[in-house]
N, C-alpha and C positions, 0 to 999 in steps of 0.2 A: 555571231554564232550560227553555222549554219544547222540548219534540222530539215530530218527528211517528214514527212506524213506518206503513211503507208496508206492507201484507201480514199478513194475519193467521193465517199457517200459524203450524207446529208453532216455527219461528226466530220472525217475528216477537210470534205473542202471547206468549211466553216473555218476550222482549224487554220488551216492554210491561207484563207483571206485573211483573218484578224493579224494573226504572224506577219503576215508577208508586208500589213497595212502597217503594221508595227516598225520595220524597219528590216526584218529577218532575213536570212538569207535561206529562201525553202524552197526544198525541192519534192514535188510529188509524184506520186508511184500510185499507181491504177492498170490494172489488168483490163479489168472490165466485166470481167465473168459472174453473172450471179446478182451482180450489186444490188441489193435489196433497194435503195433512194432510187436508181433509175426508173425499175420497176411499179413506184409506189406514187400511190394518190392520197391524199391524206387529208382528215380532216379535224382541224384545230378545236377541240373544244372539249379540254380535258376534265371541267369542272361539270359535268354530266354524268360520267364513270361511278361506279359503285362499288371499286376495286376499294380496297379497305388497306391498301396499306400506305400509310401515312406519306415515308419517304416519296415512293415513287408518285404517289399527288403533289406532294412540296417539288419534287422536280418537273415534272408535267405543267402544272402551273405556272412556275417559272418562266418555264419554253412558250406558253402560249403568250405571256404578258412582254416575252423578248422580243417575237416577231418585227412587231410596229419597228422598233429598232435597228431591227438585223436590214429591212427592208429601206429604212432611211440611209441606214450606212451604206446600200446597195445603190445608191438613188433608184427607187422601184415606185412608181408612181400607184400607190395602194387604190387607186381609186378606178385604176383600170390599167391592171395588171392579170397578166397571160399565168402569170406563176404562183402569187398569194393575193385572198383576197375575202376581207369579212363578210359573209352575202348570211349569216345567221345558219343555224344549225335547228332542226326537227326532229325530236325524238319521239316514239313511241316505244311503247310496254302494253302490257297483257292485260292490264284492266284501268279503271280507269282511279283506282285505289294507290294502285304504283304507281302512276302518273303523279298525283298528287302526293307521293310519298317523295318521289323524285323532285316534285319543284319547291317543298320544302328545304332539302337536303342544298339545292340549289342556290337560291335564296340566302341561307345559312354562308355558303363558300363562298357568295357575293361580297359580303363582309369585307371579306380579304381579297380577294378578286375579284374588283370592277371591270376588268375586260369580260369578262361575262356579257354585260351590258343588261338591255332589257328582258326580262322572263315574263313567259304568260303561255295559257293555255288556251287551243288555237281549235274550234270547232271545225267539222271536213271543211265547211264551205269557206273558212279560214286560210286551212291548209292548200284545195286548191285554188283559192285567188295566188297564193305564192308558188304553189309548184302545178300547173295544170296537168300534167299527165301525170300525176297521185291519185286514184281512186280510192278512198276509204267509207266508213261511217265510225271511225276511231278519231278521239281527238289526239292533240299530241303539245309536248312541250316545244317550245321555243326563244332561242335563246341569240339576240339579235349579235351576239362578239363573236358568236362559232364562225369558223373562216376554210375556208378553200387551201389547198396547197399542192402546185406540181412541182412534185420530189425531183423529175430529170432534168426538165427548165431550171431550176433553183440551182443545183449541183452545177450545170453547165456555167449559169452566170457567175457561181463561185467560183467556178478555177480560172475562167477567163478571169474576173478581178483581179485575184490573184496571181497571174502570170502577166496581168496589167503593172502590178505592182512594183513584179522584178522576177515571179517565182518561175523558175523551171519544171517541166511537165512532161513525165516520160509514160505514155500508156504501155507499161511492160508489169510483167511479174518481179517481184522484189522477193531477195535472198536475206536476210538480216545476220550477219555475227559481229560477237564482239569481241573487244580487247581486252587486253589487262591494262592498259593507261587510262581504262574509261572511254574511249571513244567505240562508235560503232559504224561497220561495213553495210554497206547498201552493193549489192551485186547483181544485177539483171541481164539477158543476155547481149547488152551492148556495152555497157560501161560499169566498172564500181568507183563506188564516190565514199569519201569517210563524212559522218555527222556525230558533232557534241552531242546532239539530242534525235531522238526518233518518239514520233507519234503514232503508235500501230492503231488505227481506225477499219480495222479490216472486218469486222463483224464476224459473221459465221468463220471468217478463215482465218481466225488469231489462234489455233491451236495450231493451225499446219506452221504456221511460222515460229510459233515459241515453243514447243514439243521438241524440236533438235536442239533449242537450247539450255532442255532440262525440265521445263517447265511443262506440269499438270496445270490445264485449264478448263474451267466446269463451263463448256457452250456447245450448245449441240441448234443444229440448224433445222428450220420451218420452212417450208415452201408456201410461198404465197402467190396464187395467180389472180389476176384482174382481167376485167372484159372492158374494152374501148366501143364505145356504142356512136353512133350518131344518130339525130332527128333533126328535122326539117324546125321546130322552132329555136328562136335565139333561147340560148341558154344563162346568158352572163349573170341575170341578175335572183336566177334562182338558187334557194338553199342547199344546204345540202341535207340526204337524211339520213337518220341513223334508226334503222327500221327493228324490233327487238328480235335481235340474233347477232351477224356479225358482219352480212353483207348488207353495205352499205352503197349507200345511190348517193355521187356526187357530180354535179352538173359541170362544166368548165365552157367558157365561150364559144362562140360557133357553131351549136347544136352537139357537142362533145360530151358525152353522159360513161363514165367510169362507175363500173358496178363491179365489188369487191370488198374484201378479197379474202380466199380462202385461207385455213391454216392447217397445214399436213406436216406431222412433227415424226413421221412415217418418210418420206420422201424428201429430208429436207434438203439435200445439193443437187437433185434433177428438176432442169432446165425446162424440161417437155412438156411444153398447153397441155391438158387433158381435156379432151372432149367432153368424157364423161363430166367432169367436176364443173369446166365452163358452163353446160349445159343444165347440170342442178341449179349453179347460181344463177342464172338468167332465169330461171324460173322463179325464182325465190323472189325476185327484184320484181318479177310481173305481175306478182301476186298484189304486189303495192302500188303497181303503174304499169297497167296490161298491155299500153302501147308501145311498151319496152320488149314484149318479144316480138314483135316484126322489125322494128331498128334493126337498121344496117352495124354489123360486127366489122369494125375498122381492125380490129386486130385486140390480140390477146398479150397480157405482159405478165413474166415470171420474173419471181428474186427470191431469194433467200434470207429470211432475217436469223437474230442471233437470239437464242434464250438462254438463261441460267438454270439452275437445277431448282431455285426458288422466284421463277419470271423477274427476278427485279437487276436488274444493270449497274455498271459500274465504273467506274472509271478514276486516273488519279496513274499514280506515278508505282512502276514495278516495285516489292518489297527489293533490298536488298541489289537495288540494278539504276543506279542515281543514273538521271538525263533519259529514261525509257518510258515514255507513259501508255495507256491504253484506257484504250472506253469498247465497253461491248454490253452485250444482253438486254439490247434496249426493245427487241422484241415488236411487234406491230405498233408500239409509239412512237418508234425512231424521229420520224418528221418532227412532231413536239415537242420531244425533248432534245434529239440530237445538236442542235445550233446552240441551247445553252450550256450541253456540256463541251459544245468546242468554246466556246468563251473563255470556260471556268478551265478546260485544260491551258489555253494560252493563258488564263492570269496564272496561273499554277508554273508554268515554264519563264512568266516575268516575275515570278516573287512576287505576286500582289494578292490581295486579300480576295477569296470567291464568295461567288454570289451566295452559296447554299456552303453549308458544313461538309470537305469530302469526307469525312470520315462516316458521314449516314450512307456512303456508299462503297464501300472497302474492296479493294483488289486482292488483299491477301484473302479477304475469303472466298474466291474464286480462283486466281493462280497460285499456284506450290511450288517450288523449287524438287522434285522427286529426285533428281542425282547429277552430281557436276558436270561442268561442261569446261571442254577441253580448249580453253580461250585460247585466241591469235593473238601473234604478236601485230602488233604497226610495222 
């Protein structure tokens, strides 16, 4: 059966590896533009959040306990690896009351999520024996399963896998129509190809593509930029932190320090660093590790991610559109959760039983069918 995946972020090349490892015959579609996974640095360790809603934790958790897996099936040598890697996670809060509010709640989610690993509360002189260029007199929680992740090394080694496999790889813009036999049109400016099935993974640009086919979709896009830092010390085997607000300090091999990333739900398809906003954030990072504003700026990264009208994401097969499926609104989690929803979309396109309930995550309540569309024939 051949199938295209539209999107070659963190959902669809996942998608597209397990397919392709499968036996598929798949072809992928990537522009390039925007791709929020390129963009992104990410840090694994979803059972620290104090986001309250249920589903998106049961999904989040998921994805972080997937990893170990996703990376074995990769042969990714987790123990020193450039892309993913469990080095523990540092949180702080505003007193030291939520702190301890926090590693209760923690504790509690360990239950059921042993990747968590070890918890404890980490006095400064604590904190800088593992991250030296932290300055505090805050303590902080720690949580030794939190982990590392580069979103564009990760993507890269997926579609290579994948085109290892057998799959085809066209970095173009992709046209979608469909037929009245069921099958559906992939058209880009070099070739159209027909697929039994299509996997739109396109994030923020799943309404440009299913809006000509009728279809109302509730995603409106965030701009998110990062700062690429380097220092003079090895970096590898420092945590990462999760400072209380939303930029976050995550160290990567070779003196590599990613601080980020903003969220502009004002700006969300423009591409362009902002000075200004690089420049608040790098502040905000130095406030917690002051030798972070003289670091050398290697460079600045923009993408776009996709949010819903109620932040929580979705994915699963089009109402009324058999062989179409779609995942979006996954929002600044994408890394975490993305690779188990490509899973659960391939079991979903094998007939096999998924890992979570889709239906705690419903596409009809986000896409609508507004007014018919005028099918091709084959």
């Amino acid at each position: 059966m051949p199938i295209a995946v539209v999107g070659a972020g963190i959902v669809g090349a996942t998608t597209a590896f397990y397919l392709s490892a499968a036996g598929y015959a798949v072809t992928i579609y990537d522009e390039g533009t925007g791709q929020a996974t390129s963009a992104a640095a990410g840090i694994i360790c979803p059972w620290l959040s104090q986001r309250r809603n249920k589903q998106w934790y049961q999904l989040a958790a998921a994805g972080a306990a997937f990893y170990p897996t996703l990376m074995q099936d990769l042969n990714e040598d987790m123990s020193n690896s450039g892309i993913y890697r469990q080095v523990g996670t540092l949180v702080f809060k505003k007193s030291p009351e939520l702190l301890a509010k926090l590693e209760k709640i923690a504790l509690k989610r360990r239950e059921t999520a042993p990747e968590i690993g070890e918890l404890s509360i980490l006095s400064p002189a604590e904190i800088k024996a593992k991250l030296p260029l932290l300055e505090t007199e805050q303590s902080a929680l720690f949580a030794s399963g939190g982990a590392r992740v580069d979103g564009s090394l990760l993507t890269k080694k997926l579609v290579e896998a994948a085109v290892s496999n057998g799959a085809d790889y066209f970095p173009e813009k992709a046209q979608l129509t469909m037929s009245t036999t069921g099958t559906y049109t992939i058209a880009t400016p070099t070739h159209t190809k027909h697929f039994s099935a299509v996997v739109l993974a396109a994030g923020a640009w799943l309404p440009e593509i299913l809006q000509p086919l009728g279809f109302s979709v509730d995603i409106r896009p965030q701009k998110g930029q990062l700062i690429h830092l380097e220092v003079e010390e090895e970096t590898q085997d420092w945590p990462v932190v999760m400072p209380d607000g939303e930029k976050d300090i995550i160290p990567f091999p070779n003196g590599r320090i990613v601080v980020g990333a903003t969220h502009e739900n004002d700006e969300g398809y423009d591409l362009v660093p902002s000075e200004e906003k690089l420049a608040v954030m790098l502040n905000e990072a130095a406030e917690l590790a002051p030798s972070l504003a003289k670091a050398t700026i290697k460079e600045a990264r923009v993408g776009t991610r996709a949010f819903t009208s109620d932040f929580a994401p979705f994915f699963g097969e089009v109402p009324e559109s058999p062989g179409l499926y779609v995942a979006s609104g996954l929002g600044s989690s994408g890394l975490t959760s993305g690779p188990i929803i490509a899973r659960m979309l391939t079991q979903l396109i094998m007939d096999k039983p998924t890992d979570l309930p889709v239906f705690d995550y419903p596409v009809a309540r986000y896409i609508h069918r507004t007014h018919s569309y005028t099918e091709i024939k084959d």
